[in-house]
Backbone bond lengths (Angstrom), bond angles and torsions (degrees), N, CA, C in turn:
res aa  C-N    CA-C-N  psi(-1)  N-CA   C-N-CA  omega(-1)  CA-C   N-CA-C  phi
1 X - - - 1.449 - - 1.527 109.06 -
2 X 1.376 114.41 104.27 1.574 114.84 149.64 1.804 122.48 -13.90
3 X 1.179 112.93 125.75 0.969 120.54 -179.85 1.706 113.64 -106.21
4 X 1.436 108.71 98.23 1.368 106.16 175.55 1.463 130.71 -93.38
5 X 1.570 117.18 136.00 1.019 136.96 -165.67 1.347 143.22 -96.21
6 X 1.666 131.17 99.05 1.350 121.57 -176.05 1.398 107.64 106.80
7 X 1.015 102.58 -8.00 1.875 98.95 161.48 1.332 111.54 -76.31
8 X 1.378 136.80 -17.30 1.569 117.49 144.35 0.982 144.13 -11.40
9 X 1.775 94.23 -72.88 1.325 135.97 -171.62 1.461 107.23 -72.76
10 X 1.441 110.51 -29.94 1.592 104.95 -176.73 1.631 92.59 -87.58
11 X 1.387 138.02 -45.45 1.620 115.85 -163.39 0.964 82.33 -67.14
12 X 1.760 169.51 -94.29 1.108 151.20 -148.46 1.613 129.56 -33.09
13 X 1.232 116.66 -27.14 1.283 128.34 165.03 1.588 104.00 -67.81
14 X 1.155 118.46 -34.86 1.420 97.34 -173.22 1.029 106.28 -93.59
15 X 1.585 137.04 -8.09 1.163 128.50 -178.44 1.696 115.45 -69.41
16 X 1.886 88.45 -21.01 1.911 84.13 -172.59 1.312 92.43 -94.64
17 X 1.656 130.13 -19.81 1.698 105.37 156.61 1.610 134.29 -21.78
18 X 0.860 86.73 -57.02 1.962 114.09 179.79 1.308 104.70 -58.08
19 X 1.532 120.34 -56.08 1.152 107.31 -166.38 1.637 114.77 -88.03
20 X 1.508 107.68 -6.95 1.834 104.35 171.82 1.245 98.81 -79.36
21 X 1.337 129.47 -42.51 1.176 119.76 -167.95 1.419 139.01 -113.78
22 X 1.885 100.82 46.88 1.323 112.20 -171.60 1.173 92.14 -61.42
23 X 1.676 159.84 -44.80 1.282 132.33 -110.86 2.066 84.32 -170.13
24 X 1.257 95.68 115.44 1.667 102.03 174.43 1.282 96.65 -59.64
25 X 1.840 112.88 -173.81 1.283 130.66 177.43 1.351 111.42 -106.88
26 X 1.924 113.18 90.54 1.644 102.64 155.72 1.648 130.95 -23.13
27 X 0.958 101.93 -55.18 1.310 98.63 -168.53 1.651 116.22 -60.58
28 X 1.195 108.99 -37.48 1.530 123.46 -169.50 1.388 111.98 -75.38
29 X 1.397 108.98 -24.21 1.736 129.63 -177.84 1.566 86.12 -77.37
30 X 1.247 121.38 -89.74 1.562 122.25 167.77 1.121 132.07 7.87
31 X 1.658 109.21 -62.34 1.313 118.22 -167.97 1.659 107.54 -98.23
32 X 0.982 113.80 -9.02 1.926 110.85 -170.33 1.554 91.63 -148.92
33 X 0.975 143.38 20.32 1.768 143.47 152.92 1.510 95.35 84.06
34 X 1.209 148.70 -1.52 1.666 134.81 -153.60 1.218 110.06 -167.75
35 X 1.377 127.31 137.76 1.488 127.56 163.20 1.095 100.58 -116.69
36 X 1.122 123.48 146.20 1.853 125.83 153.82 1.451 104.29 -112.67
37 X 1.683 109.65 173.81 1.475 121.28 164.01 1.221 98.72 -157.51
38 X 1.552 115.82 103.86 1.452 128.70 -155.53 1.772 95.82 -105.17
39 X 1.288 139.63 163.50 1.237 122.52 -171.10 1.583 106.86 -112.12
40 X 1.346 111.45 -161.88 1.585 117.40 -163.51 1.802 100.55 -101.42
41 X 1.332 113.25 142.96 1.619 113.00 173.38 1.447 116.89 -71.55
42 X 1.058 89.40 177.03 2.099 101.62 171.87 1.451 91.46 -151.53
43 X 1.186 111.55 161.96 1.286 113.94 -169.46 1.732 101.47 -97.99
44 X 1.395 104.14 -48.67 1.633 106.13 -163.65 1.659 92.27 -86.14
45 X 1.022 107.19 98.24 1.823 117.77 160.10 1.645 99.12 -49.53
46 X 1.042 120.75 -95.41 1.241 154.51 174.76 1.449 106.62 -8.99
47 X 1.155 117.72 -11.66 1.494 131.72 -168.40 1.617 110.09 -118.65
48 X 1.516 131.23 0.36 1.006 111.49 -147.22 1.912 82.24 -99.76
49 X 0.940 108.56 168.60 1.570 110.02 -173.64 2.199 90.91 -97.47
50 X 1.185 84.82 172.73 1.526 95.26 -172.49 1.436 115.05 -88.45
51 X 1.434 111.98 -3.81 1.913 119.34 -169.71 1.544 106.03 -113.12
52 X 1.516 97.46 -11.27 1.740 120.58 178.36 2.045 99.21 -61.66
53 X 2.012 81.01 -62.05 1.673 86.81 -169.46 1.551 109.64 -69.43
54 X 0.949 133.78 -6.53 1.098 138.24 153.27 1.138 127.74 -56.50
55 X 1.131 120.50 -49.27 1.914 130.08 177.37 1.522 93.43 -68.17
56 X 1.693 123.50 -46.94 1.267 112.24 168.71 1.459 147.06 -43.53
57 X 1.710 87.95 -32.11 1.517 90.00 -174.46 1.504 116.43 -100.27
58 X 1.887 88.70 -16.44 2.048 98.69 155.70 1.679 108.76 -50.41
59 X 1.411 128.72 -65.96 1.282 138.79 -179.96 1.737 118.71 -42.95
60 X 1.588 101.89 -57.44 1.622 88.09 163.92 1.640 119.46 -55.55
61 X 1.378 124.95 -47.47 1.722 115.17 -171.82 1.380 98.02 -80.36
62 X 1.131 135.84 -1.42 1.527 131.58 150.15 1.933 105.71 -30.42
63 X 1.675 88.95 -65.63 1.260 124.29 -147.37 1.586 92.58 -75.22
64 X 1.236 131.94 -70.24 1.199 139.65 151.37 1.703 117.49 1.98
65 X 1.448 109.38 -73.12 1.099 111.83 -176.04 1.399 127.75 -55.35
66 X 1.845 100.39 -44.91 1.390 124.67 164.88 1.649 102.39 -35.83
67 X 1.314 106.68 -81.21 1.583 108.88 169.25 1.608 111.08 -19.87
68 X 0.668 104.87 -85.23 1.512 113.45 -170.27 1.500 122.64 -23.69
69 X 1.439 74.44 -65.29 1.996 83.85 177.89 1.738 119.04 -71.88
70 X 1.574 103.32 -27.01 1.878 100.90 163.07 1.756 102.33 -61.81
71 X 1.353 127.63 -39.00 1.213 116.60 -151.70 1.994 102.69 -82.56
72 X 1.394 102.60 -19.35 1.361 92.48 -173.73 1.920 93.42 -103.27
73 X 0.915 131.97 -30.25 1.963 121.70 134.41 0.841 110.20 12.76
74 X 1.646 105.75 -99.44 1.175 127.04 175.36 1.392 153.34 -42.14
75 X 1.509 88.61 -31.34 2.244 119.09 157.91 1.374 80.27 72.19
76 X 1.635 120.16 66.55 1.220 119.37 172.20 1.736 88.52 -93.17
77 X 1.282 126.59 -177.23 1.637 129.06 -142.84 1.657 104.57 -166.68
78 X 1.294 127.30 128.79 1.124 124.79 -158.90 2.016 121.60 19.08
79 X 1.221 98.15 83.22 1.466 128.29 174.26 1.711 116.32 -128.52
80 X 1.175 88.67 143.68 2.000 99.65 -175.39 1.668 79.68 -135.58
81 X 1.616 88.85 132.48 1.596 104.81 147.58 1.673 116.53 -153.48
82 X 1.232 83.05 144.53 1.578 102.37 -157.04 1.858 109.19 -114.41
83 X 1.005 137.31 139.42 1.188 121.46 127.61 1.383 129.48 -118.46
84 X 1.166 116.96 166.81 1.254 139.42 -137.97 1.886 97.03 -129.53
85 X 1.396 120.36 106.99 1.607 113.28 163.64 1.549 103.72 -103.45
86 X 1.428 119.40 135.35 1.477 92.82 160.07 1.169 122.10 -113.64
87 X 1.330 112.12 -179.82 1.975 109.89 -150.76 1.718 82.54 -93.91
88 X 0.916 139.97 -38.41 1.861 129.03 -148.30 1.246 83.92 -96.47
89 X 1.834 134.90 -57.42 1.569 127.50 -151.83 1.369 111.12 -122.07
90 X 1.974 112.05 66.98 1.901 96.80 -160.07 1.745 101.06 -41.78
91 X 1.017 114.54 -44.77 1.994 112.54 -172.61 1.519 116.08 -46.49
92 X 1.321 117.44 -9.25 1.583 112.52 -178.41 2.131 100.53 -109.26
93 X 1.353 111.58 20.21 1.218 124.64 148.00 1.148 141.37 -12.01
94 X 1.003 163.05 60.47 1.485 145.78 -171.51 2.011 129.79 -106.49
95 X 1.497 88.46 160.13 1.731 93.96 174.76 1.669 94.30 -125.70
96 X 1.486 104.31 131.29 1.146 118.03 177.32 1.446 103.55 -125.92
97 X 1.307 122.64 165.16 2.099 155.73 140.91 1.238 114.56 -136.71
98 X 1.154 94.43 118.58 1.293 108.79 -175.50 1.956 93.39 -111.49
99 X 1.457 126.73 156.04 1.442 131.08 -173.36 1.522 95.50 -137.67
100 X 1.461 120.46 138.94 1.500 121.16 171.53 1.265 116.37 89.53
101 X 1.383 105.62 -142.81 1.365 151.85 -143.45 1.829 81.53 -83.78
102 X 1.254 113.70 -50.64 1.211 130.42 -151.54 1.973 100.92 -51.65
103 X 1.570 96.58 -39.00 1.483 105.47 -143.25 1.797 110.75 -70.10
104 X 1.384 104.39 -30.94 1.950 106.90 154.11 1.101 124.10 -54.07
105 X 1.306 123.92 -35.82 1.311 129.77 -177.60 1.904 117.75 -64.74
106 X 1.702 91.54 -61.49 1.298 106.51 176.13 1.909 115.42 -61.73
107 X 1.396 108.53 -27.27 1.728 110.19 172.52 1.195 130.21 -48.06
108 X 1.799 83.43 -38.32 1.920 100.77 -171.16 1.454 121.72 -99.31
109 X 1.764 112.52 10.05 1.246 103.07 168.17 1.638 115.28 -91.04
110 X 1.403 108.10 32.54 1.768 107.25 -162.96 1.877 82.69 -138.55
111 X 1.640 122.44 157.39 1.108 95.06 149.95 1.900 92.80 -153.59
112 X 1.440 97.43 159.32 1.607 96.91 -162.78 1.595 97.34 -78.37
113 X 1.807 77.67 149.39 1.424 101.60 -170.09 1.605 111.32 -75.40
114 X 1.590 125.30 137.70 1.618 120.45 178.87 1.082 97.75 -82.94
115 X 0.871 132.20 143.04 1.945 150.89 117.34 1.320 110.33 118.03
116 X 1.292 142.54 -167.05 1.633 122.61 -137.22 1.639 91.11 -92.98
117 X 0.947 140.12 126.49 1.294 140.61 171.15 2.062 109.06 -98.90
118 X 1.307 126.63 126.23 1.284 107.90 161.24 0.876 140.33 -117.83
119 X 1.561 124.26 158.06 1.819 121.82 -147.48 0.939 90.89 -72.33
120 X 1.468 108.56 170.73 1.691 121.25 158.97 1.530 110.17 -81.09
121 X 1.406 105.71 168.64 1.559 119.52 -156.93 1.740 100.47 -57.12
122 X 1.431 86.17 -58.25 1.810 95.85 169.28 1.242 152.70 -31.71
123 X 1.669 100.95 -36.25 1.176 129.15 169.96 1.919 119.38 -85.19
124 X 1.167 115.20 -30.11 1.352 133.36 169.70 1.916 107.93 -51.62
125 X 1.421 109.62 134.97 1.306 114.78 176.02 1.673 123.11 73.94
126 X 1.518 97.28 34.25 1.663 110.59 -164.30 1.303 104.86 -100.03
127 X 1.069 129.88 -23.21 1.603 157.46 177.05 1.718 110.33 87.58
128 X 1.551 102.51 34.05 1.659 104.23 -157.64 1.422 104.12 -126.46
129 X 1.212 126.72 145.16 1.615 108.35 179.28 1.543 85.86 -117.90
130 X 1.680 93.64 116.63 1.819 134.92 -179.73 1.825 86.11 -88.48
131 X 1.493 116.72 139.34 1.180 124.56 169.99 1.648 107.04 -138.87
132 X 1.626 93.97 137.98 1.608 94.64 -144.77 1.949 83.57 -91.39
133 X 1.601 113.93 153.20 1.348 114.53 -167.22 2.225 81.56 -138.30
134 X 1.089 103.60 166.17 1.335 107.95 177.47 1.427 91.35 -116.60
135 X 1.836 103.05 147.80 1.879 110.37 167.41 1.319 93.16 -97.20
136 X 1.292 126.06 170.54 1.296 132.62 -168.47 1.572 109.48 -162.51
137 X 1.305 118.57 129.45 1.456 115.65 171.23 1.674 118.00 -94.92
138 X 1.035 133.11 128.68 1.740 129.14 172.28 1.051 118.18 -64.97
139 X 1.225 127.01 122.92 1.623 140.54 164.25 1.399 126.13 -100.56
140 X 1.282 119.17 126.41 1.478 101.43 -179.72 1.807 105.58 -90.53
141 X 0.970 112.60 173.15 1.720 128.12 -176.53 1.394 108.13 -65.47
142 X 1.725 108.85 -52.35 1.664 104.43 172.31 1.122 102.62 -59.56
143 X 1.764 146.61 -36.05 1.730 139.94 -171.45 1.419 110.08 -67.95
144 X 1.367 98.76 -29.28 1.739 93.08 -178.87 1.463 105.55 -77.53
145 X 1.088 121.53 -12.12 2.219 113.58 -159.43 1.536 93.23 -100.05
146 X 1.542 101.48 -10.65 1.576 89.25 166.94 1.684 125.16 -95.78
147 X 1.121 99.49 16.21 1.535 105.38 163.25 1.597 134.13 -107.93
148 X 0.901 130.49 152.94 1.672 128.02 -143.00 1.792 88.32 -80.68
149 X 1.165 132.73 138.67 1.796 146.19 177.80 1.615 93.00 -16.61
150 X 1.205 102.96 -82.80 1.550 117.99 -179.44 1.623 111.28 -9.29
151 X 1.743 99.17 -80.71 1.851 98.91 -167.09 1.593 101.17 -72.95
152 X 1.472 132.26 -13.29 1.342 129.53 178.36 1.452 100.03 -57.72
153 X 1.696 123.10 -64.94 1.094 136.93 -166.67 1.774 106.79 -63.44
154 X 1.491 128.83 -10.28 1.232 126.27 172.03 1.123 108.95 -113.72
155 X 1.743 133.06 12.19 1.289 136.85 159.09 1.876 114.02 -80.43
156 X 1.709 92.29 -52.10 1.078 98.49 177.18 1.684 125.37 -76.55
157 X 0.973 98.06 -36.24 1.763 72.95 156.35 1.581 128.09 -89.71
158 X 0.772 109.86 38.69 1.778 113.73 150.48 1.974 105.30 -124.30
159 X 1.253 113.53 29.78 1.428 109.28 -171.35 1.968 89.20 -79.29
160 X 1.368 114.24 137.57 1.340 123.92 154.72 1.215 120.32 -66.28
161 X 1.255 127.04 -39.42 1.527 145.84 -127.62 1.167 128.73 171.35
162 X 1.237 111.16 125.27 1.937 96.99 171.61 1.241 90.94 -146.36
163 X 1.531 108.89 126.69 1.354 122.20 179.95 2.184 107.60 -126.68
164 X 1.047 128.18 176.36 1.100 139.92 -172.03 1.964 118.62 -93.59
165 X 1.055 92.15 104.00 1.681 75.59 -174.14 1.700 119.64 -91.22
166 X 1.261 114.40 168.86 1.387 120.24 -161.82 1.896 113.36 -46.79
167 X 0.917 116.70 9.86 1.918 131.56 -172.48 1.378 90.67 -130.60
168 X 1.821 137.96 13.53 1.261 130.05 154.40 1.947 93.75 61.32
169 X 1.354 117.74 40.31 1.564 116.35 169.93 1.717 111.22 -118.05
170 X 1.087 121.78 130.15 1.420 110.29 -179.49 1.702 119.60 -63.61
171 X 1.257 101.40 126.35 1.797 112.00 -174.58 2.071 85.29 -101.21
172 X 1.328 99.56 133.28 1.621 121.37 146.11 1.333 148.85 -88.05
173 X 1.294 124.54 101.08 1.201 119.91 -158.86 1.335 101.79 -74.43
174 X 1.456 123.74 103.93 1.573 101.57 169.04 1.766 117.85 -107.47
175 X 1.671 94.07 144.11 1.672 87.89 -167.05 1.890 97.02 -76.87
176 X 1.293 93.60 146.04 1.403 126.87 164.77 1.758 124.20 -101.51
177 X 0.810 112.37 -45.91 1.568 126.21 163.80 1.488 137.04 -146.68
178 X 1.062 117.20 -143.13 1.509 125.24 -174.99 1.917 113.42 -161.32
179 X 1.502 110.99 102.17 1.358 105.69 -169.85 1.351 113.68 -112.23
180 X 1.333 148.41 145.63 0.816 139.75 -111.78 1.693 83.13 -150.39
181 X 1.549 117.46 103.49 1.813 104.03 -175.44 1.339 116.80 -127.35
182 X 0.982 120.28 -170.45 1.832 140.58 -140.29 1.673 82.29 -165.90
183 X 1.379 114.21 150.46 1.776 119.37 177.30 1.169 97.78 -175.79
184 X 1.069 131.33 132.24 1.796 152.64 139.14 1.016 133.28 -110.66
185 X 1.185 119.10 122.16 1.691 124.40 -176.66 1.161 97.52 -89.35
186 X 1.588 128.23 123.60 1.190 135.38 156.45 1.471 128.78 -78.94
């Protein structure tokens, strides 16, 4: 039997996740509308076992909840917090609050995904209903004609959306991923 290595060391890493980041930063929410607590990389995606991302995504709603209950503590007042798993890079993850002005802004850089999408194995049996949203990068029409038929024709079909922007030019939503969220309006 293969002897695998450093998965110790990693469920222990997440355990001190949890504990740096029971409680976002008032002050930082305050002063710039938003905190995040985005997590640490690994290099080999491709390697991570499937009970790993699991302990992971136990550790973020650890973190989540923590949030939650400081933010209603606190009788903080028009607040959204969200997190964010994603299906291709769990490590590019995040816990966000956003306060204000901020919280339209931050809604509309995600947009929900149509038609039955299914979780990953990992995510199944969490007791949480995860709703899958697509990330998306904007393209304009002149950015796309500068790409050779080929990657045009594999941009555009992953387009989410194409809507008109304020110069009446067509913007492209192109999907980039698939994130997997949790949201409360405070």
């Amino acid at each position: 039997m293969k002897k695998v290595r450093g998965w110790k060391r990693r469920v222990k890493r997440l355990k001190n996740l949890v504990k740096e980041n029971e409680m976002f930063d008032l002050n930082i929410l305050k002063d710039y509308g938003a905190d995040y607590m985005k997590t640490f990389n690994f290099h080999d995606i491709e390697k991570i076992p499937e009970w790993y991302k699991k302990e992971f995504t136990l550790s973020l709603l650890k973190i989540y909840d923590s949030w939650k209950e400081c933010a209603t503590k606190t009788k903080l007042t028009n607040c959204h917090l969200r997190l964010h798993i994603h299906e291709d890079n769990i490590f590019d993850s995040q816990i966000m609050i956003i306060n204000g002005d901020l919280v339209s802004e931050y809604k509309s850089r995600i947009k929900r995904c149509d038609g039955d999408i299914v979780e990953p194995l990992w995510l199944l049996n969490q007791n949480r209903n995860f709703t899958p949203y697509y990330t998306y990068s904007v393209w304009l029409e002149e950015e796309l004609d500068t790409l050779s038929s080929s990657e045009k024709d594999i941009m555009l079909s992953n387009v989410v959306e194409i809507r008109k922007d304020g110069l009446n030019e067509k913007e492209y939503l192109i999907k980039d991923g698939i994130v997997w969220c949790i949201e409360s309006d405070i």
